[in-house]
C-alpha positions in Angstrom: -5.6 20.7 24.5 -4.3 19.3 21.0 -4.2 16.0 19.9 -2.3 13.0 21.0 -0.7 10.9 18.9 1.0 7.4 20.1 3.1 5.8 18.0 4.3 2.4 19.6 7.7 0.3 17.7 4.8 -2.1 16.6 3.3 0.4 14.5 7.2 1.7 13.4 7.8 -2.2 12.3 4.4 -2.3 10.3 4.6 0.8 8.7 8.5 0.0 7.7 7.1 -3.4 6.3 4.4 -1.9 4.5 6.6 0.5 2.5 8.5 -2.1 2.1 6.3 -3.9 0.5 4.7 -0.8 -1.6 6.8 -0.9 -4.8 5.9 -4.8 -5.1 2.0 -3.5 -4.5 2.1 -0.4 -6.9 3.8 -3.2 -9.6 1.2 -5.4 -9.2 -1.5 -2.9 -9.2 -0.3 -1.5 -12.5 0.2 -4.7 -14.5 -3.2 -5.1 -13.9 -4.7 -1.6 -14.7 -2.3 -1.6 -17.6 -3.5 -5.3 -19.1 -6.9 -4.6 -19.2 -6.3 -1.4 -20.8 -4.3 -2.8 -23.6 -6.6 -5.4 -23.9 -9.4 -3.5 -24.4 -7.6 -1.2 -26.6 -6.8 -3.9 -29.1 -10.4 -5.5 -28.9 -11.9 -2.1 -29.7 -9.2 -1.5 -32.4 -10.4 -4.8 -33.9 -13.8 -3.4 -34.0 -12.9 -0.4 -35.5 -10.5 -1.0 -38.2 -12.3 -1.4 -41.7 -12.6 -4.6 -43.1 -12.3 -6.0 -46.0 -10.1 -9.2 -46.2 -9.7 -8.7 -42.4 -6.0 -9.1 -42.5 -5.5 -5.7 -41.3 -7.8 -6.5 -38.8 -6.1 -9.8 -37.8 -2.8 -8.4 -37.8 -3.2 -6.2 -34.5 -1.0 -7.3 -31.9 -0.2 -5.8 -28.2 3.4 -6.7 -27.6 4.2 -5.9 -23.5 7.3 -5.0 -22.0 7.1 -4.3 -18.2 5.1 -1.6 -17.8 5.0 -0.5 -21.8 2.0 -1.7 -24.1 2.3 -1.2 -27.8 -0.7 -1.9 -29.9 0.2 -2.3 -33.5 -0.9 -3.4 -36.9 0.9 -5.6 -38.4 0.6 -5.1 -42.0 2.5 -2.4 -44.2 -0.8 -0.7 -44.9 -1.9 0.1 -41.7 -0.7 3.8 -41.5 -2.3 4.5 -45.1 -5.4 3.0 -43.7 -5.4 5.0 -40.6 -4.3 7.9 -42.6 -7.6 8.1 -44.5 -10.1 6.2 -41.5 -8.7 7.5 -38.5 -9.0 3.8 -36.8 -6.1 4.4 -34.0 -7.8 7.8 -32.9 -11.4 6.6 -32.8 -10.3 3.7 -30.5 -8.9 5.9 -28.5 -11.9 8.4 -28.3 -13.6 5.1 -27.1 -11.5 3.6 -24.8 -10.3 6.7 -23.1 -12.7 7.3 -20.8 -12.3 4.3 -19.1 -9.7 4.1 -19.3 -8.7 7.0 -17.6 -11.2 5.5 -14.5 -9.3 2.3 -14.1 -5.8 4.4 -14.0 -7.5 6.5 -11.4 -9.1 3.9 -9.5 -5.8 2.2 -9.7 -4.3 5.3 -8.2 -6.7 5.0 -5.2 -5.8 1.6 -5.1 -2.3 2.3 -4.6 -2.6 4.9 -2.0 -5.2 2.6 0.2 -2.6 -0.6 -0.1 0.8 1.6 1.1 
């Protein structure tokens, strides 16, 4: 004998709300992921960048638009810094990794609240 499966209009109406709810949910759920990446990305930029005056340094700015997190010097000498240092790269060597586990504990996230 296979398996029964009983599906009442209760569990119709929740699962209808739920979805519903789900692009609010997967919104939410990246903002956050997404924030924490950018703001560790810009602390360990910080960190990495040489310093000297520490205007480069100072000058690093996430600007956030939805979704979209750009983190960016400031100063007209940041790409022949980087060019010669390597800052951007190295941050990203470092941050990576985790960052690559909150996205895909964020996925889990996701697929757990839907």
């Amino acid at each position: 004998m296979g398996a029964t499966i009983t599906l009442s209009v209760h569990d119709q109406f929740m699962l209808g709300k739920r979805m519903a709810a789900a692009p609010e949910k997967v919104h939410g759920i990246l903002t956050k992921v997404l924030t924490n990446i950018a703001i560790d990305f810009e602390r360990t930029e910080k960190m990495t960048v040489p310093v000297i005056t520490g205007r480069l340094q100072s000058s690093i700015l996430t600007e956030k638009q939805d979704l979209r997190y750009t983190i960016t010097p400031q100063v007209e000498y940041a790409e022949f810094v980087n060019d010669r240092r390597h800052f951007v790269e190295t941050t990203f060597d470092l941050v990576e990794p985790g960052a690559r586990q909150e996205l895909n504990e964020a996925v889990s996230d996701i697929i757990a609240s839907i």
